[in-house]
DRENDO-1510 file (C-alpha; in Angstrom, 1 decimal, always signed):
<recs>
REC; n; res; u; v; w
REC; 1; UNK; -21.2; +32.3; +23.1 .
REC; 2; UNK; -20.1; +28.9; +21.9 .
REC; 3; UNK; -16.6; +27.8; +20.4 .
REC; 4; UNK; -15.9; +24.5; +18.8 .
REC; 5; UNK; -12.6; +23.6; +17.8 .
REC; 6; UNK; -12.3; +20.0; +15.7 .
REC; 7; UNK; -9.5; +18.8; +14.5 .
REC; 8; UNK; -10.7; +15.3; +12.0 .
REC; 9; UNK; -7.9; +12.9; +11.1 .
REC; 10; UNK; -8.7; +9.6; +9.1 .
REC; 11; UNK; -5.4; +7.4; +8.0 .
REC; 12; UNK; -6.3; +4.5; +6.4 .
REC; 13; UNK; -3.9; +1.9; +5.4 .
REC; 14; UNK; -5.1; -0.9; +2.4 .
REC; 15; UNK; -3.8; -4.1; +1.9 .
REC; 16; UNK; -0.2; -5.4; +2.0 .
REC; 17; UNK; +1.0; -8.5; +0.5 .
REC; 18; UNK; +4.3; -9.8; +1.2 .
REC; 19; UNK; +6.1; -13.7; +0.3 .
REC; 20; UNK; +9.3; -15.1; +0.0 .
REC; 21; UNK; +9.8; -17.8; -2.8 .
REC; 22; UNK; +12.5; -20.4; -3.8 .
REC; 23; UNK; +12.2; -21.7; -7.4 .
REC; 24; UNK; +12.1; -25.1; -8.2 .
REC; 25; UNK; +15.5; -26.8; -7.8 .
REC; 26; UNK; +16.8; -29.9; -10.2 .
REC; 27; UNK; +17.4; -33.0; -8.5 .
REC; 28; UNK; +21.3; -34.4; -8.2 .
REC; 29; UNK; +21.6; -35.7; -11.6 .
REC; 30; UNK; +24.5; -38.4; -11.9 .
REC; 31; UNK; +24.9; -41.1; -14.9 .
REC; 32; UNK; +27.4; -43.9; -15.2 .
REC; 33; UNK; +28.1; -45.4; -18.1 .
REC; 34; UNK; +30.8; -47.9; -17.2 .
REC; 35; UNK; +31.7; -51.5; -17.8 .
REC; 36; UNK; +30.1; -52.0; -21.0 .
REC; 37; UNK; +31.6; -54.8; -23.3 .
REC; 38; UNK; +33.8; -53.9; -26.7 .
REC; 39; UNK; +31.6; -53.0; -29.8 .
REC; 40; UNK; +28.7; -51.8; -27.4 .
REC; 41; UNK; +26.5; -49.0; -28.2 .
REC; 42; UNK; +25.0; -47.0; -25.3 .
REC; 43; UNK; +23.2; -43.5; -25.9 .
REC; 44; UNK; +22.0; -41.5; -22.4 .
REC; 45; UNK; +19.5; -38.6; -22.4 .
REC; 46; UNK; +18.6; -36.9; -19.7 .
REC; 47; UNK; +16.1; -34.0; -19.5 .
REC; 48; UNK; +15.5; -31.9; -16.3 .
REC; 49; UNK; +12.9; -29.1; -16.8 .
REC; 50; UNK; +11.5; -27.1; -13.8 .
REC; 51; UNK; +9.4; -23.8; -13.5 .
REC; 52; UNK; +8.1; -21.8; -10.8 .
REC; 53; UNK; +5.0; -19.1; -11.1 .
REC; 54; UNK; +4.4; -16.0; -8.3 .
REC; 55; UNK; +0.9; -14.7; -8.8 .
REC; 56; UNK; +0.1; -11.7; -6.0 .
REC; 57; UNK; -3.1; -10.0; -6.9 .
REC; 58; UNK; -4.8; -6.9; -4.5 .
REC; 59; UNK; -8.1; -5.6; -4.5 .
REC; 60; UNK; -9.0; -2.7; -2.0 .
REC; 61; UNK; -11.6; -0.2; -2.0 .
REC; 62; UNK; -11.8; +2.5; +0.3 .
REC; 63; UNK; -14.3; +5.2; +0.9 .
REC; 64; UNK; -13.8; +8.0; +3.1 .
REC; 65; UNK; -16.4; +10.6; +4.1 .
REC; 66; UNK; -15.1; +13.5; +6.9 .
REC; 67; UNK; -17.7; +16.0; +7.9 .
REC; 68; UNK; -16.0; +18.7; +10.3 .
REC; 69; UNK; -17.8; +21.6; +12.0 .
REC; 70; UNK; -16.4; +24.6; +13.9 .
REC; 71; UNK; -19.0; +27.3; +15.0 .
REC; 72; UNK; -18.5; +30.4; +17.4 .
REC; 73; UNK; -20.7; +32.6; +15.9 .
REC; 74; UNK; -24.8; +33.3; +16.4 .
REC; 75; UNK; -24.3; +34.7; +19.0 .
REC; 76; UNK; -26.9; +37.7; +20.4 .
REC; 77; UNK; -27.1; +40.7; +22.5 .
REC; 78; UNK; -30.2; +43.0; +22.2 .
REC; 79; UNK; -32.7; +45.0; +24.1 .
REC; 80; UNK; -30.4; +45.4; +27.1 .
REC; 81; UNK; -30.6; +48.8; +28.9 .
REC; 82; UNK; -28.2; +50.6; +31.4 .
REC; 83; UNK; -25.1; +48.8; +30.6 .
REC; 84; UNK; -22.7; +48.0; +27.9 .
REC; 85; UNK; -22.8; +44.9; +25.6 .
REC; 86; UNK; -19.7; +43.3; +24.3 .
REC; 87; UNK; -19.8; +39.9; +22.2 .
REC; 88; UNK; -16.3; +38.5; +21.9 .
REC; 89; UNK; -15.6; +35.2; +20.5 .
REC; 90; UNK; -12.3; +32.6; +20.3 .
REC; 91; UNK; -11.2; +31.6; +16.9 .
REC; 92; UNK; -12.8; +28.5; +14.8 .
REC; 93; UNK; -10.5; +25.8; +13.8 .
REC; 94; UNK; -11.5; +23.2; +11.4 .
REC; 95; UNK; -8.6; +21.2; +10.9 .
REC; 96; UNK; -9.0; +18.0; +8.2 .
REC; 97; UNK; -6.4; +15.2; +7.7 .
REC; 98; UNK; -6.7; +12.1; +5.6 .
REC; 99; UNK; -4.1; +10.2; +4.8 .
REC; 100; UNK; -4.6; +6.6; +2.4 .
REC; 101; UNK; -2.1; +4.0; +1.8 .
REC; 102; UNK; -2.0; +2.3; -1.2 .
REC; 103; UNK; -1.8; -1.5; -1.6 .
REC; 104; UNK; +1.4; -2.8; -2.1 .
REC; 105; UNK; +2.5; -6.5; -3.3 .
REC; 106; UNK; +6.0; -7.7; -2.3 .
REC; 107; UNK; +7.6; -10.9; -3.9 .
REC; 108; UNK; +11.2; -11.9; -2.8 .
REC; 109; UNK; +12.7; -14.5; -5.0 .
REC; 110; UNK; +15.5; -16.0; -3.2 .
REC; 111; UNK; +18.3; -17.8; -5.2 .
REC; 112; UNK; +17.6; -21.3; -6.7 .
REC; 113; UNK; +19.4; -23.9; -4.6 .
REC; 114; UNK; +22.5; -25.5; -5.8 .
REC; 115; UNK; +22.2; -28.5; -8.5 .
REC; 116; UNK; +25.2; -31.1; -9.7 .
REC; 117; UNK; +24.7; -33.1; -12.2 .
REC; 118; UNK; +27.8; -35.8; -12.9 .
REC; 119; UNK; +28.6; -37.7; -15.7 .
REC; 120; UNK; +30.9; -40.6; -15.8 .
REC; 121; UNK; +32.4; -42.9; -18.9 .
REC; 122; UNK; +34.6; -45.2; -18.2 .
REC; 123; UNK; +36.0; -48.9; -18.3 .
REC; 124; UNK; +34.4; -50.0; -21.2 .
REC; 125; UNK; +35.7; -52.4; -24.0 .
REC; 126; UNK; +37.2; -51.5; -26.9 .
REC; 127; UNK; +35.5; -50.2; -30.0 .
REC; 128; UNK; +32.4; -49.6; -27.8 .
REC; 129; UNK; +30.5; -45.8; -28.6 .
REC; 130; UNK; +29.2; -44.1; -25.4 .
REC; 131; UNK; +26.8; -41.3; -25.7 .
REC; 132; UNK; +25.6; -38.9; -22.8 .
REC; 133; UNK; +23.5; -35.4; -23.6 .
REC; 134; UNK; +22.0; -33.9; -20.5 .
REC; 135; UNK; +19.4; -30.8; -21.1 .
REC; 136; UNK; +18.2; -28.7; -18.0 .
REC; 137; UNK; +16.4; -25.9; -18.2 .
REC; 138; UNK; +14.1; -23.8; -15.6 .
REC; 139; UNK; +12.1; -20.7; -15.8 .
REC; 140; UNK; +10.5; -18.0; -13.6 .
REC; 141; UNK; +7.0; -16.2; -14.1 .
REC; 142; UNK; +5.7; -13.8; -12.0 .
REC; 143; UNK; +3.0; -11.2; -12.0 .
REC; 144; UNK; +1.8; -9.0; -9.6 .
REC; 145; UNK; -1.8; -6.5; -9.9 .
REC; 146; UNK; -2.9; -4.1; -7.9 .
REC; 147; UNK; -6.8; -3.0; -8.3 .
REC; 148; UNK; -7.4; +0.3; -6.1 .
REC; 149; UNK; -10.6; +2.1; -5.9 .
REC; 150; UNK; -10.6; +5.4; -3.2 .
REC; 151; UNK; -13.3; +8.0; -2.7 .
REC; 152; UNK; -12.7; +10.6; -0.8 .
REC; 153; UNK; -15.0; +13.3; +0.4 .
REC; 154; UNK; -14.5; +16.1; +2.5 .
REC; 155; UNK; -16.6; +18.9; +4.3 .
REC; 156; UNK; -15.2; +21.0; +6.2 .
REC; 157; UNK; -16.7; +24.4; +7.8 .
REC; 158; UNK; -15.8; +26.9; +9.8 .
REC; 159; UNK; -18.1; +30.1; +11.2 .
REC; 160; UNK; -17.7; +32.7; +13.8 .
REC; 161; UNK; -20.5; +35.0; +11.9 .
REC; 162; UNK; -24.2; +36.0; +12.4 .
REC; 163; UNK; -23.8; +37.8; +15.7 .
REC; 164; UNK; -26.0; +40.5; +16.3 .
REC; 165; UNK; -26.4; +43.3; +18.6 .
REC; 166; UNK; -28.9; +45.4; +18.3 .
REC; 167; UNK; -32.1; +47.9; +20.5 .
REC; 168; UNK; -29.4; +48.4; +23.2 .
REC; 169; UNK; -29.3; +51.6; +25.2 .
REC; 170; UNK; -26.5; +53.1; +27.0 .
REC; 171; UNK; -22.7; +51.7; +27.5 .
REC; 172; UNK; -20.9; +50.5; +25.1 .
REC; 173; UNK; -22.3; +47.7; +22.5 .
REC; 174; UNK; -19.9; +46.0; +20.7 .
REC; 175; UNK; -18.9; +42.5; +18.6 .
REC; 176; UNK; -15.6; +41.2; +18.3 .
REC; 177; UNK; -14.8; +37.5; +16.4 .
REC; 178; UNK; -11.5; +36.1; +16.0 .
REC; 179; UNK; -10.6; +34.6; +12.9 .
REC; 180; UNK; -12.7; +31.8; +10.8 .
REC; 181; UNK; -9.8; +28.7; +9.2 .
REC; 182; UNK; -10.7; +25.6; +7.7 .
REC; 183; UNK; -7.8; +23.6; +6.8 .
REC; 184; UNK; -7.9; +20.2; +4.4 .
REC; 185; UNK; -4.7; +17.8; +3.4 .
REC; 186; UNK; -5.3; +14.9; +1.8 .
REC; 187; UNK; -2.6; +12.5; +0.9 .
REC; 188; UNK; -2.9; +9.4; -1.7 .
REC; 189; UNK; +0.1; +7.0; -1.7 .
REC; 190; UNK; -0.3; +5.1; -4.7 .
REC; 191; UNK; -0.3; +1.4; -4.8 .
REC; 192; UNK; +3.5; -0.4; -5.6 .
REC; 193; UNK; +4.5; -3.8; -6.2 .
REC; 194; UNK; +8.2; -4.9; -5.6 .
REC; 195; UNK; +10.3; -8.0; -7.1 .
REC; 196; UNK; +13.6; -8.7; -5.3 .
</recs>
């Protein structure tokens, strides 16, 4: 009599991308128009752009093959004479768990950092024109992809048959199995990407 119990567990975890970003900041912007003589003309422009891209890409593949035996049975007890034959056999267990993580990309976009821009006009002569347009402007891009591929195959068996007694004489002849389970969980998390 044999008994094999097996218990197969795979977990497999795929990529994880994490990162922390600041966007582009403006510099200090400060103009002085000052001390200009009467009738002057002065015209100040002042353009601050900025722009920040986040690009998080995954690729994973995963393949997973689980092959899980349990076997009590085949088991024989013939031509015995003058006595009793009993076959009795313990339960087989095949247990399967697999358990994949998807790929997950995480992009934390912390706050832009704090800008001034001053303008100042001031002591010049009379009749003088003073102009000052500032312009700033910034932008965000971010994108984030997530390729998965997963295979998953599974055998599981479980066997506590094909016992046979048989061309015994006298006593008691007999076969008792216990019960036969097979048992498969799979679990797919699917892949996630986060902005904060």
């Amino acid at each position: 009599m044999t008994y094999t119990s097996k218990i197969a567990t795979a977990i497999t975890t795929v990529a994880l991308i994490a990162g922390s970003v600041v966007p582009a900041a403006f510099a200090n912007t400060k103009v002085n128009v000052d001390h200009n003589g009467v009738f002057s003309h002065t015209s100040v422009n002042v353009s601050n752009h900025t722009g920040t891209n986040v690009t998080q890409n995954n690729v994973s593949g995963v393949v997973t093959v689980v092959n899980s035996t349990a076997n009590t049975g085949d088991n024989h007890a013939s031509f015995n004479t003058g006595g009793g034959n009993i076959i009795s056999t313990g339960p087989a267990t095949s247990k399967v768990n697999v358990t994949i993580g998807g790929s997950s990309n995480t992009a934390t976009v912390l706050p832009t950092p704090t800008t001034n821009t001053t303008v100042n006009v001031s002591h010049n002569g009379v009749f003088s024109k003073n102009k000052v347009k500032v312009s700033n402007s910034s932008w965000l891009n971010t994108v984030q992809q997530n390729f998965s591929f997963i295979f998953t195959g599974v055998n599981s068996n479980s066997n506590t048959g094909g016992n046979s007694s048989s061309f015994n004489t006298h006593g008691v002849n007999g076969i008792g199995t216990d019960a036969a389970t097979s048992t498969v969980n799979i679990t797919v998390n699917g892949s996630s990407n986060t902005l904060k």
